[in-house]
DRENPA-3360 file (N, C-alpha, C; in nm, 2 decimals, always signed):
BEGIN
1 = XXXXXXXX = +11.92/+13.34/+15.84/+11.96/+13.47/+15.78/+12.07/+13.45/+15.68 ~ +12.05/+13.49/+15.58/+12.17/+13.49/+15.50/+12.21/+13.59/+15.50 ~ +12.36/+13.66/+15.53/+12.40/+13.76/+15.53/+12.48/+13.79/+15.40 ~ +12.45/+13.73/+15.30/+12.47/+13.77/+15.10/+12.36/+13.84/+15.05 ~ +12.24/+13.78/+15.14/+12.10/+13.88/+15.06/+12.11/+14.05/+15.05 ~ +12.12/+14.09/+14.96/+12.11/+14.23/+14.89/+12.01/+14.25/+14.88 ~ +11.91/+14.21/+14.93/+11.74/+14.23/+14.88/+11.71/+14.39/+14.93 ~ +11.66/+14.42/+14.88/+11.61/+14.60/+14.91/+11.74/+14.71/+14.93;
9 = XXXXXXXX = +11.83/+14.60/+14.89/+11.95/+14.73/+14.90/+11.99/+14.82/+14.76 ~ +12.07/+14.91/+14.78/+12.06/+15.02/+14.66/+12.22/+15.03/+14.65 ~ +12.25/+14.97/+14.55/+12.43/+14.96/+14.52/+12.46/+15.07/+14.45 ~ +12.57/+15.14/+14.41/+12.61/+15.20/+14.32/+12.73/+15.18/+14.30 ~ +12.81/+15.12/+14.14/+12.97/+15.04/+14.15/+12.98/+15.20/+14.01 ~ +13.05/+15.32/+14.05/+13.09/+15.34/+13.95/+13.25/+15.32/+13.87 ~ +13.21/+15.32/+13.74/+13.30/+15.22/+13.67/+13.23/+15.06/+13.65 ~ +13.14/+15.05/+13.67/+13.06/+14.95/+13.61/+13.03/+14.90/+13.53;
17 = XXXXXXXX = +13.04/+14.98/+13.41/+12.99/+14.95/+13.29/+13.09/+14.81/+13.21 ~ +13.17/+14.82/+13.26/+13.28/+14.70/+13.20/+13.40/+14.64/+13.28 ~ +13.45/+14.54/+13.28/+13.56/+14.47/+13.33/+13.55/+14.45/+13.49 ~ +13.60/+14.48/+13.60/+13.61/+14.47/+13.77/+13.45/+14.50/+13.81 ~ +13.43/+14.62/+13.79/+13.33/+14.72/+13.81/+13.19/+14.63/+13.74 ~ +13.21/+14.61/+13.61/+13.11/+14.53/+13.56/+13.07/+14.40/+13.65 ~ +13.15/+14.31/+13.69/+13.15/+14.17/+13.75/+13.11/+14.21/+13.91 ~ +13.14/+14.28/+13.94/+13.12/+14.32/+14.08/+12.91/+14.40/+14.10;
25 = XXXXXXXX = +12.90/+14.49/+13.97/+12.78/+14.53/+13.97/+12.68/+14.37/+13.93 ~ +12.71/+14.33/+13.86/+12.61/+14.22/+13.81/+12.63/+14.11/+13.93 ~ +12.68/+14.13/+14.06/+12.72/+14.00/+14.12/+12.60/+14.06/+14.26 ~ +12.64/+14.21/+14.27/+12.52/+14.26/+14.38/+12.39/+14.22/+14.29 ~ +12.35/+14.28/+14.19/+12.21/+14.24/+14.17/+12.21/+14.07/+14.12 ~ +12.28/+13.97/+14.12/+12.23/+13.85/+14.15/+12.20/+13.79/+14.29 ~ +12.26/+13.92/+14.37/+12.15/+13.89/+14.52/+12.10/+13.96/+14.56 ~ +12.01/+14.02/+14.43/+11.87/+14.14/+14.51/+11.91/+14.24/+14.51;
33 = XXXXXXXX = +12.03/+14.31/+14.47/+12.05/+14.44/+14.53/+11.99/+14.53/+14.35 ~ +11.95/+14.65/+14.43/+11.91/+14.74/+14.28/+12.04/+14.80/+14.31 ~ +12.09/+14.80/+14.13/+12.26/+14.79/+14.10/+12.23/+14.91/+14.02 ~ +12.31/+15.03/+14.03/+12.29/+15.14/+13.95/+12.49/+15.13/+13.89 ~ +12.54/+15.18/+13.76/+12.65/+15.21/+13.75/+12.66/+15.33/+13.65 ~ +12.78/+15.35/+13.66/+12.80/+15.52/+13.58/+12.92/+15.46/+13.52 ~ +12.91/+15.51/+13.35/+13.04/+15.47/+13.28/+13.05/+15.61/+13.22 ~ +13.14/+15.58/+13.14/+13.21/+15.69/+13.09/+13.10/+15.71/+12.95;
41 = XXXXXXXX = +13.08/+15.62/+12.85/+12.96/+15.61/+12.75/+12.84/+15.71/+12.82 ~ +12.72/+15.78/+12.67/+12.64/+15.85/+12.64/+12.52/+15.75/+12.72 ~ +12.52/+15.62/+12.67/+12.41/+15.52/+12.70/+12.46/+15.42/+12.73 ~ +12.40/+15.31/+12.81/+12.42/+15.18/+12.76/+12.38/+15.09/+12.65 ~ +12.33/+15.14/+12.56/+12.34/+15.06/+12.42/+12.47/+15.07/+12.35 ~ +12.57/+15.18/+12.37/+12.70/+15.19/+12.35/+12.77/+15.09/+12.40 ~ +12.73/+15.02/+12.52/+12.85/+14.90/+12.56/+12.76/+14.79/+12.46 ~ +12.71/+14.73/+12.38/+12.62/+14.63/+12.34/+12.70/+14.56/+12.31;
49 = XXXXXXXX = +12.83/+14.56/+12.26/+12.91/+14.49/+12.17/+13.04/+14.48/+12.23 ~ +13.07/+14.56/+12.35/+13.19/+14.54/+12.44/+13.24/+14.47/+12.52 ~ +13.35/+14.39/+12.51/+13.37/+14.26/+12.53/+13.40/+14.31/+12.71 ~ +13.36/+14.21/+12.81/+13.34/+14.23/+12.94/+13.21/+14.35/+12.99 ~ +13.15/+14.34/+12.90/+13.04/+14.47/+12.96/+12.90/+14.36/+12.97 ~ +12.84/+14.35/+13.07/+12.70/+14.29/+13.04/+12.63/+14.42/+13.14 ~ +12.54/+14.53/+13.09/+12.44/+14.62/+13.13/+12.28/+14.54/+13.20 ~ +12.25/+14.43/+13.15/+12.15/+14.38/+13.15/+12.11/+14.37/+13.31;
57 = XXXXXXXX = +11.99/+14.42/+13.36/+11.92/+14.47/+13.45/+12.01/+14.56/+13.55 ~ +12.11/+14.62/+13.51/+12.13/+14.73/+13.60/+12.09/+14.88/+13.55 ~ +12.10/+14.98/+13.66/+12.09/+15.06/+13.57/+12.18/+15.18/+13.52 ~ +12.20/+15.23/+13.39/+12.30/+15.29/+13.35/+12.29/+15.47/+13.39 ~ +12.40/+15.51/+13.38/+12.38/+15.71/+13.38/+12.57/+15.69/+13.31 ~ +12.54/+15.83/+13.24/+12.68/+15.86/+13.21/+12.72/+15.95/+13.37 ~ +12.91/+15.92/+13.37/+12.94/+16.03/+13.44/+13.10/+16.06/+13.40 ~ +13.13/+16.19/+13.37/+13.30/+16.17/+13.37/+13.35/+16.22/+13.50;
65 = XXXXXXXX = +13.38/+16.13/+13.54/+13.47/+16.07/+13.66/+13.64/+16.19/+13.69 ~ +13.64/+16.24/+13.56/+13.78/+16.30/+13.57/+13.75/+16.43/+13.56 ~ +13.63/+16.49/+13.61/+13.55/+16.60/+13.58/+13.46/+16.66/+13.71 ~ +13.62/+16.71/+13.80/+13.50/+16.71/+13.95/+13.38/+16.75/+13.95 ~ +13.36/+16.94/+13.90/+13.24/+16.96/+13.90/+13.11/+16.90/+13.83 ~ +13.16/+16.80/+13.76/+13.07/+16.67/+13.69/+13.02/+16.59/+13.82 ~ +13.10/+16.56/+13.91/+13.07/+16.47/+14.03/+13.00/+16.54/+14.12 ~ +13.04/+16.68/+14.15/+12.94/+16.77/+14.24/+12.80/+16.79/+14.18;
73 = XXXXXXXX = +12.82/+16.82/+14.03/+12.67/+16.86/+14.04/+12.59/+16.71/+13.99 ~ +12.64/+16.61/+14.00/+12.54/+16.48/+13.97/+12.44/+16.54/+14.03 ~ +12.30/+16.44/+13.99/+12.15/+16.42/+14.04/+12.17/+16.27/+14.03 ~ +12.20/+16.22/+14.11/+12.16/+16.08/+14.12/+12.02/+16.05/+14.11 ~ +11.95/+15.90/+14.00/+11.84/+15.85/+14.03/+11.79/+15.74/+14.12 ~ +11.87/+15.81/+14.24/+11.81/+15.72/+14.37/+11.83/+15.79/+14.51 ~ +11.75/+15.80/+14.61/+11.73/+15.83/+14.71/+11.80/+15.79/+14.81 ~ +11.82/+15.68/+14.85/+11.92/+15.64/+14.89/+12.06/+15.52/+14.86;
81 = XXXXXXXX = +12.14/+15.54/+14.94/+12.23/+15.39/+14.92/+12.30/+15.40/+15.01 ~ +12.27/+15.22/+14.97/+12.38/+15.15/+15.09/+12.51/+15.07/+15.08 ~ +12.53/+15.04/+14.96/+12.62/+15.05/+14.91/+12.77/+15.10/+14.79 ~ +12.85/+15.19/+14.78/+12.92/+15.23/+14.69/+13.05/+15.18/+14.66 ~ +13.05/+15.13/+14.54/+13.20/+15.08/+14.53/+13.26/+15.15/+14.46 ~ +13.35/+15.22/+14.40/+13.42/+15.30/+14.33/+13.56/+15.20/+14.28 ~ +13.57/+15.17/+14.16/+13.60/+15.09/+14.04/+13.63/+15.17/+13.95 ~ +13.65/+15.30/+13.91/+13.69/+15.36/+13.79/+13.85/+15.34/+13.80;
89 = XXXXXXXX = +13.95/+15.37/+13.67/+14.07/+15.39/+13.67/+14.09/+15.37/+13.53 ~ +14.19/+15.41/+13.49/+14.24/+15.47/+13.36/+14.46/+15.40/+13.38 ~ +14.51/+15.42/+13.25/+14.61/+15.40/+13.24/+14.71/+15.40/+13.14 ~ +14.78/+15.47/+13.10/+14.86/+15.54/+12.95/+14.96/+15.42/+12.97 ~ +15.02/+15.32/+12.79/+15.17/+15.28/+12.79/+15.20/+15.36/+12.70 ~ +15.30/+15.32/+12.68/+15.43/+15.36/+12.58/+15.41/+15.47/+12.62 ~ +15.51/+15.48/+12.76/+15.57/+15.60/+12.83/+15.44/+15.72/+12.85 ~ +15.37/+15.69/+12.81/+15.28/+15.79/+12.83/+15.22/+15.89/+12.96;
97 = XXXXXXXX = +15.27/+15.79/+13.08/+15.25/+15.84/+13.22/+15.35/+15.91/+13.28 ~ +15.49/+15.91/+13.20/+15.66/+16.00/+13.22/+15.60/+16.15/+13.15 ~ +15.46/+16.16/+13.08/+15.47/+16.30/+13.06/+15.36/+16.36/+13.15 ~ +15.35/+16.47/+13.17/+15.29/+16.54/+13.30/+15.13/+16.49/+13.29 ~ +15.15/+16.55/+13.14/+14.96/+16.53/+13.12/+14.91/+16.38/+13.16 ~ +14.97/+16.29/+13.09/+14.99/+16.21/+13.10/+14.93/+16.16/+13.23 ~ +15.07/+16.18/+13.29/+15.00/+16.14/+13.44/+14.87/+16.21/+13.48 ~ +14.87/+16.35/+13.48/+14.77/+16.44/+13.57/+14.68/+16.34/+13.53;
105 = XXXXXXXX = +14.62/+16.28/+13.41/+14.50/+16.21/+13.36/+14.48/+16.15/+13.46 ~ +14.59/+16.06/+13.45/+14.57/+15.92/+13.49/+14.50/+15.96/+13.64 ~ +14.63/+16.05/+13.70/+14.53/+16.08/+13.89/+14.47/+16.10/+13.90 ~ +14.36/+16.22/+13.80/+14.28/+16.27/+13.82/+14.13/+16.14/+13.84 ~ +14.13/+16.06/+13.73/+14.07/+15.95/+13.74/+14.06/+15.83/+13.82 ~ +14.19/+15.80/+13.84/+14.23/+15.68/+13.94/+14.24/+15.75/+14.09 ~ +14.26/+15.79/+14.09/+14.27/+15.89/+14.30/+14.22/+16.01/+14.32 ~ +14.22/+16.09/+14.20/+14.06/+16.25/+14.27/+13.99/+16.21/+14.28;
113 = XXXXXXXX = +13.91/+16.11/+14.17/+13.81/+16.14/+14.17/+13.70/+15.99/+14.27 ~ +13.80/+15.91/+14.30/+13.76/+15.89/+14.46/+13.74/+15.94/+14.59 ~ +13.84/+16.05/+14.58/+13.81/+16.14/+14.67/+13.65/+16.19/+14.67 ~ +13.63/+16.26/+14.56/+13.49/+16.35/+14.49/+13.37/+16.24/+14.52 ~ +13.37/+16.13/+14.47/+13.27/+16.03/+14.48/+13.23/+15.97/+14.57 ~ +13.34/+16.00/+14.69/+13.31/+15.98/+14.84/+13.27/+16.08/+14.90 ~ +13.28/+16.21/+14.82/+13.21/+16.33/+14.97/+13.08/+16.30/+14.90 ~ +13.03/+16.31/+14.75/+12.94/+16.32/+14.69/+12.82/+16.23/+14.74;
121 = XXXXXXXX = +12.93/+16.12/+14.79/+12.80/+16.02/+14.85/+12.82/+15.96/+15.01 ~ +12.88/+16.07/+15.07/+12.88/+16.03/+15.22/+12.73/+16.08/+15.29 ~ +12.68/+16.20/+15.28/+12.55/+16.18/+15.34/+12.47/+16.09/+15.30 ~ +12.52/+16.01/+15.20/+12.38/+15.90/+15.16/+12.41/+15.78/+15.25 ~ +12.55/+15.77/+15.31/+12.62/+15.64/+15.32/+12.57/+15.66/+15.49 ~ +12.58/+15.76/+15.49/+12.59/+15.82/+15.69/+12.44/+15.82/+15.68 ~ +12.35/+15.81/+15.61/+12.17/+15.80/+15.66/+12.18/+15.64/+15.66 ~ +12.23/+15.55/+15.54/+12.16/+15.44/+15.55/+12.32/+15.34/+15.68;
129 = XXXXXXXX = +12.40/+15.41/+15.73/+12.50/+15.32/+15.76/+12.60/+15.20/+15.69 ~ +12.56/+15.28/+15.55/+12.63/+15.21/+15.44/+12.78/+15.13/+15.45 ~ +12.85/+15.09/+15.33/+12.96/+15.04/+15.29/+13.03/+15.10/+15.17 ~ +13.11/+15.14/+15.20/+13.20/+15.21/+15.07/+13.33/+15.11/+15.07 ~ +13.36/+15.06/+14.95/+13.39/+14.99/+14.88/+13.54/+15.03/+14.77 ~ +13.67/+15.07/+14.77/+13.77/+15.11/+14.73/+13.80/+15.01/+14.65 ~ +13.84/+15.03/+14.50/+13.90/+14.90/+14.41/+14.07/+14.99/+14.36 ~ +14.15/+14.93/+14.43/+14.29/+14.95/+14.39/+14.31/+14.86/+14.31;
137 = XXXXXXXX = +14.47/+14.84/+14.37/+14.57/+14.76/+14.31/+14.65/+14.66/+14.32 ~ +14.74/+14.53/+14.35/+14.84/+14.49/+14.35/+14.96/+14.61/+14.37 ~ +14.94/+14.67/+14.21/+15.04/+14.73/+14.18/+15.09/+14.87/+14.29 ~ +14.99/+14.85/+14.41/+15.01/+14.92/+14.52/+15.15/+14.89/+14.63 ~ +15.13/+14.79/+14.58/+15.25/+14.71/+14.66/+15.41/+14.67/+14.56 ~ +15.42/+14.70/+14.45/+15.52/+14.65/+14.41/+15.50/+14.81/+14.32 ~ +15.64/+14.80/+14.26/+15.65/+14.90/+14.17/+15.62/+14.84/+14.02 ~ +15.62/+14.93/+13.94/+15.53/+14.89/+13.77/+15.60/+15.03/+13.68;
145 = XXXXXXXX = +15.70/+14.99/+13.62/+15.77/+15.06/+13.60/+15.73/+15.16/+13.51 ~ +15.66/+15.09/+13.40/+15.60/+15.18/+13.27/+15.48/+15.29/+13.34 ~ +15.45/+15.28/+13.45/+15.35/+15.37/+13.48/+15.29/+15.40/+13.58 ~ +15.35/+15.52/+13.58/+15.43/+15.60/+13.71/+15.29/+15.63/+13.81 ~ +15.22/+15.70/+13.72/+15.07/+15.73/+13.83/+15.00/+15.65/+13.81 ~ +14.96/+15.51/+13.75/+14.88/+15.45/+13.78/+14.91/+15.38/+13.89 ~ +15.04/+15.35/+13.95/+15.12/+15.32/+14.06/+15.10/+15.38/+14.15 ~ +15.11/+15.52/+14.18/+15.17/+15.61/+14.27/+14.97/+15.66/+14.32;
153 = XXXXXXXX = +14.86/+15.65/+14.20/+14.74/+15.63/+14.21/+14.68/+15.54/+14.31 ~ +14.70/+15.44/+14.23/+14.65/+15.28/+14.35/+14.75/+15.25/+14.48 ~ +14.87/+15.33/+14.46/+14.93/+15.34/+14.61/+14.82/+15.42/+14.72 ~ +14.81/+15.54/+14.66/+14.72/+15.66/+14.71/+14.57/+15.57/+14.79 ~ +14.53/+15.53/+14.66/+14.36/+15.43/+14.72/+14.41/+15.35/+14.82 ~ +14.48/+15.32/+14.77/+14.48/+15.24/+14.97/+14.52/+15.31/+15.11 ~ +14.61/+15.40/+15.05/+14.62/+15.52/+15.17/+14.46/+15.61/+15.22 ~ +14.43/+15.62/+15.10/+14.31/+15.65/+15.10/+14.14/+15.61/+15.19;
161 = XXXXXXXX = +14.16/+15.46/+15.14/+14.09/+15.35/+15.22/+14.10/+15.37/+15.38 ~ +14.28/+15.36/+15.41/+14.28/+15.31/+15.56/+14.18/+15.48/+15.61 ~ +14.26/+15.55/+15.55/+14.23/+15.68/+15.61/+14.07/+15.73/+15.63 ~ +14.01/+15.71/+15.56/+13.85/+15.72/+15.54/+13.78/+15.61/+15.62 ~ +13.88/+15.52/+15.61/+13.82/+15.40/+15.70/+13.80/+15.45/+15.86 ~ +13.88/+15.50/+15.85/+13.96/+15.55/+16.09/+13.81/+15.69/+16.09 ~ +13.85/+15.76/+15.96/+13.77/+15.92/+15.96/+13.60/+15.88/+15.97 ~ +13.57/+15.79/+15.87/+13.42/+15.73/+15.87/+13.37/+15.65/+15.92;
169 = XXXXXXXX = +13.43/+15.57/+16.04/+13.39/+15.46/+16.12/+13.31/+15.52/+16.23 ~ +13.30/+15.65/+16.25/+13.26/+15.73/+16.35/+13.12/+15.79/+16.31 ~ +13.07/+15.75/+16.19/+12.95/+15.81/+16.11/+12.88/+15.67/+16.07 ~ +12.89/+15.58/+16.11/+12.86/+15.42/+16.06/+12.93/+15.33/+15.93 ~ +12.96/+15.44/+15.87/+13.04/+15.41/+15.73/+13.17/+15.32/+15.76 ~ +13.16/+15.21/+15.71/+13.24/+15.09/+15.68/+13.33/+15.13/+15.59 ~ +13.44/+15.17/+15.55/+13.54/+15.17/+15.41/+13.62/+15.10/+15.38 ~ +13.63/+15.00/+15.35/+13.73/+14.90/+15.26/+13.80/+14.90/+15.15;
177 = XXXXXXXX = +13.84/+14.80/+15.11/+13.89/+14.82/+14.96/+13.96/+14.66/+14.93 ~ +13.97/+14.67/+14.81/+14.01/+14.53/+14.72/+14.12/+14.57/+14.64 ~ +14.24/+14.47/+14.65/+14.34/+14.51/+14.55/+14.32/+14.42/+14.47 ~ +14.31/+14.39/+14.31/+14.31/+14.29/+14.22/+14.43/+14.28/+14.20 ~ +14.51/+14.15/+14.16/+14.59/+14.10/+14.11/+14.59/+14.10/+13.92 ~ +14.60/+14.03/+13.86/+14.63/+14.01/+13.69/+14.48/+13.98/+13.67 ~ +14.38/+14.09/+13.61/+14.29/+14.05/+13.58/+14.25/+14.04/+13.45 ~ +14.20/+14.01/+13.36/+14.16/+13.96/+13.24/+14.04/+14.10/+13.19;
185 = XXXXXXXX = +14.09/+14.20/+13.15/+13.98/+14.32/+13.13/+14.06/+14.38/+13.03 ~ +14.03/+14.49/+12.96/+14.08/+14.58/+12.82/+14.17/+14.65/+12.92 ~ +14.18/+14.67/+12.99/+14.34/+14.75/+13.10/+14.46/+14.66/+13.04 ~ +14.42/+14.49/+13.08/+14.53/+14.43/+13.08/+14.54/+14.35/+12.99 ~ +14.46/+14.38/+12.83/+14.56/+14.32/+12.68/+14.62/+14.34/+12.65 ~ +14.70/+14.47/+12.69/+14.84/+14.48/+12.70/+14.95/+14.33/+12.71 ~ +14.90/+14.28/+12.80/+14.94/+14.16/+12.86/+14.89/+14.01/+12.83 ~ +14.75/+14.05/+12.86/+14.69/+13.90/+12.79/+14.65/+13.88/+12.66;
193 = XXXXXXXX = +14.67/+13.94/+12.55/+14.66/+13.93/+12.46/+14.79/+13.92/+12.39 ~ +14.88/+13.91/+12.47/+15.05/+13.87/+12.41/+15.05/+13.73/+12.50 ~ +15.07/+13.63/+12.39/+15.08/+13.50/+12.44/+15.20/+13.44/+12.53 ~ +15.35/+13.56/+12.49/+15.44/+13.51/+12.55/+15.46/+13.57/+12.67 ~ +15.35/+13.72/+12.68/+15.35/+13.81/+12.82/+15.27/+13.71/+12.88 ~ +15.14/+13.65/+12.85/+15.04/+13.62/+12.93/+15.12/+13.48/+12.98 ~ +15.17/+13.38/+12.91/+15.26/+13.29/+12.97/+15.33/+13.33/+13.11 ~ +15.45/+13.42/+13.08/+15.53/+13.47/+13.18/+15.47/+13.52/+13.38;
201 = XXXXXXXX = +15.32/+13.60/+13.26/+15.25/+13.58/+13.42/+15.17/+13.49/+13.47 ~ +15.13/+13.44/+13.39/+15.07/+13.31/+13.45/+15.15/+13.26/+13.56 ~ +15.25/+13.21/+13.49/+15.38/+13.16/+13.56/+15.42/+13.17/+13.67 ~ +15.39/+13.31/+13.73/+15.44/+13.38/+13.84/+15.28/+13.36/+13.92 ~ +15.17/+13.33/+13.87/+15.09/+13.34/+13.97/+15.05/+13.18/+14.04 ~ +15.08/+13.19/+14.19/+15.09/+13.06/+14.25/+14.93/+12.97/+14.22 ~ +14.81/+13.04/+14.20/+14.69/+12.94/+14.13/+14.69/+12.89/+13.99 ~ +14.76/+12.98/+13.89/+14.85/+12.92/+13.74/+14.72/+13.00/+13.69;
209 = XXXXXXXX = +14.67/+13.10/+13.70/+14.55/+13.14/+13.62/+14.52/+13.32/+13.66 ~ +14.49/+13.34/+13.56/+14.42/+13.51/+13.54/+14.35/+13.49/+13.68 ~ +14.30/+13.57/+13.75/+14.18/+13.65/+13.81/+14.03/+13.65/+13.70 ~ +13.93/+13.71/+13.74/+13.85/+13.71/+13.68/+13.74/+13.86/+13.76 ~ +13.65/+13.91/+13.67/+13.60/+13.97/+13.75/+13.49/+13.93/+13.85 ~ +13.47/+13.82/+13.85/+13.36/+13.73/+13.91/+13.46/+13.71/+14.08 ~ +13.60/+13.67/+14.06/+13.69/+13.65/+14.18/+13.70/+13.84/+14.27 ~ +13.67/+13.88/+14.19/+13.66/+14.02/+14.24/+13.54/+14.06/+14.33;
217 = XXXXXXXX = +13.45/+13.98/+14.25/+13.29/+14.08/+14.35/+13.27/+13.95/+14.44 ~ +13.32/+13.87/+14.43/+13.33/+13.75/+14.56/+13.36/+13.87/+14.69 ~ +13.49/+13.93/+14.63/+13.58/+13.98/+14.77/+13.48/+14.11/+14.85 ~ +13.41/+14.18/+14.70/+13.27/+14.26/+14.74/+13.18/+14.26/+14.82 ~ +13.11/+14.12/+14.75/+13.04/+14.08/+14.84/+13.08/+14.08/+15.01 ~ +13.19/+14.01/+15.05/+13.18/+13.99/+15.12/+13.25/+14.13/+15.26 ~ +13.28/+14.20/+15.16/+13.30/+14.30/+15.25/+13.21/+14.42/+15.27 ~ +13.06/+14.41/+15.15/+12.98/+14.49/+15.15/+12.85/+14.40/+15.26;
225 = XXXXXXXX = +12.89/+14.28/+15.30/+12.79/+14.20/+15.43/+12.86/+14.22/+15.51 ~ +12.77/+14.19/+15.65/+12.79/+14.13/+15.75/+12.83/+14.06/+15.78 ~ +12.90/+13.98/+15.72/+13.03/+13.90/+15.77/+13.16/+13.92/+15.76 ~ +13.14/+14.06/+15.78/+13.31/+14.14/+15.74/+13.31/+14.27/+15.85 ~ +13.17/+14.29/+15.91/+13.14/+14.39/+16.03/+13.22/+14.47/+16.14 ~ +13.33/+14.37/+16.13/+13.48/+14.43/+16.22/+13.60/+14.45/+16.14 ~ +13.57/+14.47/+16.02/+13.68/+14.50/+15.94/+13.68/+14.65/+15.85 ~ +13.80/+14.73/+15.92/+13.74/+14.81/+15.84/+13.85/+14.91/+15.79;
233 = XXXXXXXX = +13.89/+15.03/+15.70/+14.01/+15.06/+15.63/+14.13/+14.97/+15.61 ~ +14.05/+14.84/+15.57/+14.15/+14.75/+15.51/+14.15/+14.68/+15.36 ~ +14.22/+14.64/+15.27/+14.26/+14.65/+15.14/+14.27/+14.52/+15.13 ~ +14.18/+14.47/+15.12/+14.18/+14.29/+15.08/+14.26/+14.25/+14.93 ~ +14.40/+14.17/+14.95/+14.47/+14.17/+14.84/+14.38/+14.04/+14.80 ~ +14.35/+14.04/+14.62/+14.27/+13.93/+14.57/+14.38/+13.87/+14.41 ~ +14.46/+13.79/+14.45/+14.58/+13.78/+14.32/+14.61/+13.64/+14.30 ~ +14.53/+13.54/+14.35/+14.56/+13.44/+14.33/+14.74/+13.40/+14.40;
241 = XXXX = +14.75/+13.51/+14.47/+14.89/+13.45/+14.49/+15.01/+13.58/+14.47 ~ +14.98/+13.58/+14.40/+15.07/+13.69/+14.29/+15.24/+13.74/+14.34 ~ +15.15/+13.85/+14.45/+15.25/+13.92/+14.49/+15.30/+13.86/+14.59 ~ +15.29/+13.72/+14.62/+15.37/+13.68/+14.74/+15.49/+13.63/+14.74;
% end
């Protein structure tokens, strides 16, 4: 038995379309699984040219994520699933998170609407005794000065995780979650695209290297199999080191 085969399973990573979400969706359908994701874009011919986006055999739907009754009234194009990862998140600089709106954005994106995307798809998760899949932060654990609710957000997802984890263990639903470390995606050019920022963190990270989103759906994988079966409202930190 291999307990990586995704064969006949039905994934859904929203926030897929690019960067974590992207690496993690194209890592279930390289083992079988039918990979559906929801981006923020009209189509997937809109990511064609987007650096970290590869759409190629999954399948695409718009959703705005920051738009509850957007999430209630979805029609999903699948019947069931067994797996959901939730990967969206958003993030304002140059102080942009110190103004209300600001923030409200950012929450509404990064921590409602995980809330929303987990009721929306708990009867699907409670028929097939699914895996729900939380993608935080590092930045859950340390403070981040420039931005306040993307912080105080991915603090939340993991509060979130344990708690859904204890509430849904009782319905077969498995809930986990991943915190990425410094990963190499359009969130963080901020950073990697300044050669004397990206030095500085390199520096601090004890493997001497970015993350990747390939090091991400490793941690997926293995918590969306059976070889993770007794684990459950827990936040697997993935940083190469980082925060230690």
């Amino acid at each position: 038995m291999n307990e990586l085969d995704f064969g006949g399973k039905t994934v859904l990573v929203v926030g897929g379309s690019s960067g974590i979400g992207n690496g993690i969706a194209q890592a279930f359908r390289a083992k079988g699984a039918e990979v559906h994701v929801y981006g923020t874009r009209a189509t997937a011919k809109d990511y064609a040219n987007e650096e970290g986006s590869d759409l190629t055999g999954l399948q695409y739907a718009k959703l705005d994520v920051s738009n509850a009754s957007s999430i209630e009234s979805l029609a999903p194009a699948f019947s069931k699933l067994d797996v959901l990862v939730l990967a969206q998140g958003t993030v304002f600089y140059k102080r942009g998170e110190f103004e209300l709106e600001g923030f409200r954005k950012v929450m509404e994106v990064t921590l409602m609407s995980l809330r929303a995307c987990g009721a929306k798809f708990h009867p699907m998760l409670k028929a097939s005794a699914g895996q729900f899949i939380i993608v935080s932060s590092t930045a859950a654990f340390h403070s981040t000065k420039g931005n306040p609710s993307y912080n105080a957000s991915k603090t939340g997802a993991v509060g979130l995780t344990r708690t859904l984890g204890e509430a849904w263990a009782e319905d077969g639903i498995r809930v986990n979650g991943i915190a990425p470390g410094l990963v190499d995606t359009k969130l963080t050019k901020v950073t990697t695209a300044n050669p004397k920022r990206l030095e500085g963190a390199v520096a601090n990270i004890p493997l001497k290297r970015l993350g990747t989103p390939a090091d991400m759906a490793g941690a997926a994988l293995f918590l969306a199999s059976p070889l993770s079966s007794y684990i459950v409202g827990q936040t697997l930190i993935v940083d190469g080191g980082l925060i230690l």
